[in-house]
Each structure stands twice: as C-alpha cells, then as structure tokens.
C-alpha positions as CSV (number, residue, x, y, z in Angstrom):
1,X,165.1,103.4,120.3
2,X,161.7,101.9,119.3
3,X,160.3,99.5,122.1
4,X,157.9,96.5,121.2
5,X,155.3,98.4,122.7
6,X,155.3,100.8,119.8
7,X,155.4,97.4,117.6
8,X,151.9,96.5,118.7
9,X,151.0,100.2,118.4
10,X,152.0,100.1,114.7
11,X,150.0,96.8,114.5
12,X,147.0,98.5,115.3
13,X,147.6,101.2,112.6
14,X,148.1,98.7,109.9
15,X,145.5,97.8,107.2
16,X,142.1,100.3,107.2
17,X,144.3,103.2,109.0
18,X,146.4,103.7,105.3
19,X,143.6,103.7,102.7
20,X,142.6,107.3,104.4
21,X,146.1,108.6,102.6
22,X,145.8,106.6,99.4
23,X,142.4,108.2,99.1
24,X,143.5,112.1,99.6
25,X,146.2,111.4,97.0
26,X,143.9,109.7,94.7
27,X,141.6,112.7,94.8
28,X,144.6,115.3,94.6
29,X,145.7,113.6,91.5
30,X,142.2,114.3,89.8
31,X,142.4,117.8,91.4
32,X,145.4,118.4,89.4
33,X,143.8,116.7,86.6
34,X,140.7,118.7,86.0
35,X,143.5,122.2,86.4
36,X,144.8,120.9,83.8
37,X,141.8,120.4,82.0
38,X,141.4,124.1,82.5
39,X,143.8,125.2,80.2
40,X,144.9,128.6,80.4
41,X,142.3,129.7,82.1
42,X,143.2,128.5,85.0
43,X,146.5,130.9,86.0
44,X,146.6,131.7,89.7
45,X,148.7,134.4,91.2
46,X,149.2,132.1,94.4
47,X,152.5,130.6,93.7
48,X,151.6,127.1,95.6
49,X,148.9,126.2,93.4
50,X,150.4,127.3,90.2
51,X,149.8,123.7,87.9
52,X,154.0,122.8,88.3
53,X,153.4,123.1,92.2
54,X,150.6,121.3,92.1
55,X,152.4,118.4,89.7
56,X,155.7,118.5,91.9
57,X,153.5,118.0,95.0
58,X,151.7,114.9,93.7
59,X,154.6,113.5,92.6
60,X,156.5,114.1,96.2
61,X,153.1,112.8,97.8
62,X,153.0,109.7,95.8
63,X,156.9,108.8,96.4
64,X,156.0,109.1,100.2
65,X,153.0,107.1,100.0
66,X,154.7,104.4,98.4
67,X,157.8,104.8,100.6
68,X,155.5,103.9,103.5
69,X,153.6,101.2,102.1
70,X,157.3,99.5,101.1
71,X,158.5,99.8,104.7
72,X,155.2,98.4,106.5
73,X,155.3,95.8,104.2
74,X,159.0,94.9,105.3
75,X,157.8,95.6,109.1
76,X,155.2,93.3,108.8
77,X,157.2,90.7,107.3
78,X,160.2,91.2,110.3
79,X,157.2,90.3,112.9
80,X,156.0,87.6,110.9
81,X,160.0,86.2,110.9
82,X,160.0,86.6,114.5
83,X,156.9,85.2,115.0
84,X,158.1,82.1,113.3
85,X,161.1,81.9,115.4
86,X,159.9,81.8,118.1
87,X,157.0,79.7,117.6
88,X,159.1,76.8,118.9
89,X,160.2,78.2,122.2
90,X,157.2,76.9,124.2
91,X,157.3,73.6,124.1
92,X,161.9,73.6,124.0
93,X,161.7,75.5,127.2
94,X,159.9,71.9,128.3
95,X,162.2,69.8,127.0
96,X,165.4,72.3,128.9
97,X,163.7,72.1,132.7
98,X,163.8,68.4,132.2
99,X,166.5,67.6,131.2
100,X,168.2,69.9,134.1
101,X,166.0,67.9,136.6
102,X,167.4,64.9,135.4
103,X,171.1,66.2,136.5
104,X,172.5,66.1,140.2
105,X,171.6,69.6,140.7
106,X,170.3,71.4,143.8
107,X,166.9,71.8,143.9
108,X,167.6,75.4,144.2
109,X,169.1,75.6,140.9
110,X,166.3,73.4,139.4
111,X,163.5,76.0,140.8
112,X,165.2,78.8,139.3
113,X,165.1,77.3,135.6
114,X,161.7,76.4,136.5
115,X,160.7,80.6,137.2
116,X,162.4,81.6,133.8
117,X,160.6,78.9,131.7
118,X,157.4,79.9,133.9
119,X,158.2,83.8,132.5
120,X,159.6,82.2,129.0
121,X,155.8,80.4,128.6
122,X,154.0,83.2,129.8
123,X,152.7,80.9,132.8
124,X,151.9,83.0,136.3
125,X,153.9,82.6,139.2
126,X,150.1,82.7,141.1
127,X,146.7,81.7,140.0
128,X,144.6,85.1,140.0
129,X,140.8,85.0,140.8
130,X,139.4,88.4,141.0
131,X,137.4,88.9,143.9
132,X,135.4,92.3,142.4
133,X,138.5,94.4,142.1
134,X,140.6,92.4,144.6
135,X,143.0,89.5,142.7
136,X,143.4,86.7,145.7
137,X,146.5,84.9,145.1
138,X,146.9,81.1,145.5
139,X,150.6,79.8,145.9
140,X,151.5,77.7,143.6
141,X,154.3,75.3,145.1
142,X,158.2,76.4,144.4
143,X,157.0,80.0,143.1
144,X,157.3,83.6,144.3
145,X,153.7,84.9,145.6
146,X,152.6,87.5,143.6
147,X,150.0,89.9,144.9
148,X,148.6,92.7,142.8
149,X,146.2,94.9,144.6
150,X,144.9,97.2,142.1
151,X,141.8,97.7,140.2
152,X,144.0,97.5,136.8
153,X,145.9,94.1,137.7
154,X,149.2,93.7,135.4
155,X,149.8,90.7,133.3
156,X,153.0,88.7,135.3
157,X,153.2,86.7,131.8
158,X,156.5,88.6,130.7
159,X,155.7,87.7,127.6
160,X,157.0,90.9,125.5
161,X,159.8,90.1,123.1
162,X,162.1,91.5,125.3
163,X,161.6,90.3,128.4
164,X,161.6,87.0,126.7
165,X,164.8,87.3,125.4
166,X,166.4,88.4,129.2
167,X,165.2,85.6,130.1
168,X,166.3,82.9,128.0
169,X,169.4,84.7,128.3
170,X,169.1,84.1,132.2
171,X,167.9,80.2,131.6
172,X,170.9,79.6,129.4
173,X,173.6,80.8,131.1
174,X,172.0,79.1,134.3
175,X,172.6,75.9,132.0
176,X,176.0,76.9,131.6
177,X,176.6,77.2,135.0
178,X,175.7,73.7,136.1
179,X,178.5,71.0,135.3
180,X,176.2,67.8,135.3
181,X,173.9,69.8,132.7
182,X,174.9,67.7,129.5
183,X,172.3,66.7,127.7
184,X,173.1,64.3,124.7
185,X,170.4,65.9,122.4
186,X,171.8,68.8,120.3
187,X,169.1,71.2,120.3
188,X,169.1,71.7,124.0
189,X,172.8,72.0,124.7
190,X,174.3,75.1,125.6
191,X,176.2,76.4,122.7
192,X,172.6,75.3,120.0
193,X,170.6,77.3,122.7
194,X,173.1,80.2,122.3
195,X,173.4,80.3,118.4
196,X,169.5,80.2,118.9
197,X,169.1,82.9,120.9
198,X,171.5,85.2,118.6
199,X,169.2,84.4,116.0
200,X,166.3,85.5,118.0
201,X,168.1,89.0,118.8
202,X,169.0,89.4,115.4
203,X,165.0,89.0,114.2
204,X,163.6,90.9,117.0
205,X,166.0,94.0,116.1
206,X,165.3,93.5,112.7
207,X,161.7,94.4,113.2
208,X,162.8,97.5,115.6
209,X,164.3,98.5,112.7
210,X,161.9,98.2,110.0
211,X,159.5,100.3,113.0
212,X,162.0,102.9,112.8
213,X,162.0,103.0,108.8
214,X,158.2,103.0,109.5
215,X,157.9,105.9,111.5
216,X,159.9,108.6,110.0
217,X,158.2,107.7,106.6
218,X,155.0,108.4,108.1
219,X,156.9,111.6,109.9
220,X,157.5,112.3,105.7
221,X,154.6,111.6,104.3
222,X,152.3,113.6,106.9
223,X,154.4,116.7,106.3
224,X,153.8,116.7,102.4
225,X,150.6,114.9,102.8
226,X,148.9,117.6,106.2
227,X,151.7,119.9,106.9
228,X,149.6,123.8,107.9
229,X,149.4,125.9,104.5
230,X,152.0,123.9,102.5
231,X,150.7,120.3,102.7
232,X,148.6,118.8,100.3
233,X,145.1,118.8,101.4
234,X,145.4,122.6,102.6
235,X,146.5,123.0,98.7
236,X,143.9,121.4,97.4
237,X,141.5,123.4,99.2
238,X,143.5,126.2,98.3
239,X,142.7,125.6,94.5
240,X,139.1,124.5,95.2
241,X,139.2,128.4,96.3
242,X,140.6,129.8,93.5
243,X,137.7,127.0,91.2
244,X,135.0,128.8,92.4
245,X,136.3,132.2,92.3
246,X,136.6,132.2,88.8
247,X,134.0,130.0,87.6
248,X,131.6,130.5,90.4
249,X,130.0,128.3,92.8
250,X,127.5,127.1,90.5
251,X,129.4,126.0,87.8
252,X,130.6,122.6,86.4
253,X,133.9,123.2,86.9
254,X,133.9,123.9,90.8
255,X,131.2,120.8,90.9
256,X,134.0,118.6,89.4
257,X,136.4,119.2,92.4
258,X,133.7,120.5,95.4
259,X,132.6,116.4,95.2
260,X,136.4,115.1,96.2
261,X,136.8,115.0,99.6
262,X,140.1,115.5,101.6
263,X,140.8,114.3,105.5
264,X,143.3,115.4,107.9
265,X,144.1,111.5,108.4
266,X,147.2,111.0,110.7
C-alpha cells in the first residue's frame, strides 16, 4: 500500500521530471517519420525496426504517455481535494479544546485533548533550540518532554496525513467519552466531527489511490519507453544504426535522425 511519504515523493517528480518522456517520443515519432520518408529503401532484416514495429511502438508509447499524464493529473487533483479539506482543521481543533475546557471535566482529560490538538496543529510538545548539534529542551507546562539527541533531530509535528487522522480519531472519541462534553454548536459535536473525519479518510485514500494508478503507469510506460533491447530509445538507436549503414555517415539522411536526441529518463 502506498504511504504519504511516496505522495511527497511523487510531488517532487511532478512538472519538469515528465517533459524528458514527451521529448523521446516526440523525436521517435520523427524517427519513424523520416523511415517512412525512405521509401523502400529503407527494408531492414532486423525484425524490431521493420516500419510496422516501429509504428506499433509509437503508438503503444504514446497511449502510455498519455495514460500517465491522465493519472497525475487526477493525483494531483486528489491532494489538492485533501488539501482543501483539511485546510479548516487548524483553527476547529481550537474551537474543540475549548469547548471541552468549558465542561466539568478532569484536568486530566482536558490535557489529553490538549496533546492531540498539539499533534493535530503540528505544534511541539517542547521548544527546540539547537545548541550546535545538541537540541536543549524547554518544558512547556502540561506537556510530555521530548528530548532528541541526535545530530538529525526529527520533526515531533506529526503532521503527515496519517498521523493526523489517528489523531483526530483519538480527539474525537475522547469527546465521546466525556458526558458533560455537549457543545450546542453543530460543527463541533461528536457525530459532525465523525461524518468529518470519514470524509477526510475517504479524500486521503483517494489520493493513495490515484498514487497507485500513478506508479504502475509509470512501471508501463518505462518498459515500452527504456525497457534493454526492446524499449523505444534502444530502437531508435537501433534504426539510427541501420541509417548510416546504408546511406553512410555523411549523408543527409543519417543527419536527419543523428541530430534527435534520446535519454534514458526514469
């Protein structure tokens, strides 16, 4: 299953890293152009860059490309929808710890809705202040001391998708729990905070979803696209071969497809 660290991994792949594709396929497709150009002379033994290979191939290599473009576009519009959704949390999460300190509750209880709305908001438990590579924690009153002695601290914010979710799973049913918790405002009663936090499941598996679809069209498109000896840009190098053997290395024809220039982007 696809974790949201692999979303922010696909984030940094989106944008510049697809144009590197689009730009081999581009200069197949006029490869395939100038072959058939070529007429009959061109009529290699090689059955892989015979002209219907090379035509079928383009045509499997654009279907993938567009494939992939279609499903980061639908990725990136899942993480924009979840973005949304949860824009508002911040600032509810305020609203929920006090209105649970304005029941009879134990202070107890209070003090843990207070540590899940600290994790919900991304808020440290500590303030950090490096000392060189030493982090010296200052308590911050009714929160856990954390201390991380390392040289790479890790962020206590919590604030993957996630954990977020655990733990406004956590805050709510803490809500539950508490009989004096009955707040007369609709969006912070228990049952609205529970429809809400479906909703948020449902958006935040939508976009593991779309990273799935993602993925395994890339998985497609690299293996028609870079595959060893059968993928595109080994074919195309494969014809730019068989140009120059029978035109020679001089000639016009082998300077028409010697210019285009194929990467192993993946």
């Amino acid at each position: 299953m696809a974790t949201n660290s692999d979303v922010v991994n696909e984030i940094s792949k989106h944008g510049s890293y697809e144009t590197g594709h689009a730009k081999n396929v581009a200069n197949f497709e006029k490869v395939v152009d100038f072959c058939v150009g070529y007429g009959t002379t061109y009529n290699p033994s090689k059955t892989t860059i015979k002209l219907a290979a090379l035509q079928t191939l383009l045509t499997n290599a654009k279907t993938a490309l567009t494939a992939t473009n279609a499903n980061l576009v639908a990725w990136s519009n899942a993480v924009a929808a979840r973005e949304l959704a949860f824009e508002p949390l911040s600032k509810l999460v305020t609203k929920i710890v006090n209105a649970i300190k304005a029941t009879d509750t134990s202070q107890q209880v209070i003090d843990n809705a207070k540590t899940y709305a600290r994790k919900l908001q991304g808020r440290r438990a500590v303030a950090i202040i490096k000392n060189g590579n030493l982090p010296i924690s200052e308590p911050v009153p009714g929160a856990e001391i954390l201390i991380e002695q390392t040289e790479k601290h890790i962020s206590a914010s919590q604030m993957s998708y996630d954990n977020r979710l655990d733990n406004l799973d956590k805050l709510i049913k803490l809500l539950g729990s508490v009989t004096t918790y009955a707040p007369n405002e609709a969006e912070l009663k228990v049952t609205a905070l529970t429809t809400m936090l479906n909703d948020f499941k449902t958006k935040n598996s939508a976009v593991l979803t779309a990273l799935v679809s993602v993925s395994n069209s890339r998985i497609s498109r690299n293996d028609i696209l870079y595959k060893e000896t059968s993928g595109m840009v080994d074919i195309a190098f494969s014809v730019k071969s068989y140009i120059k053997s029978i035109f020679g290395a001089k000639s016009p024809q082998y300077k028409q497809i010697s210019s285009l220039i194929f990467t192993r982007t993946k």
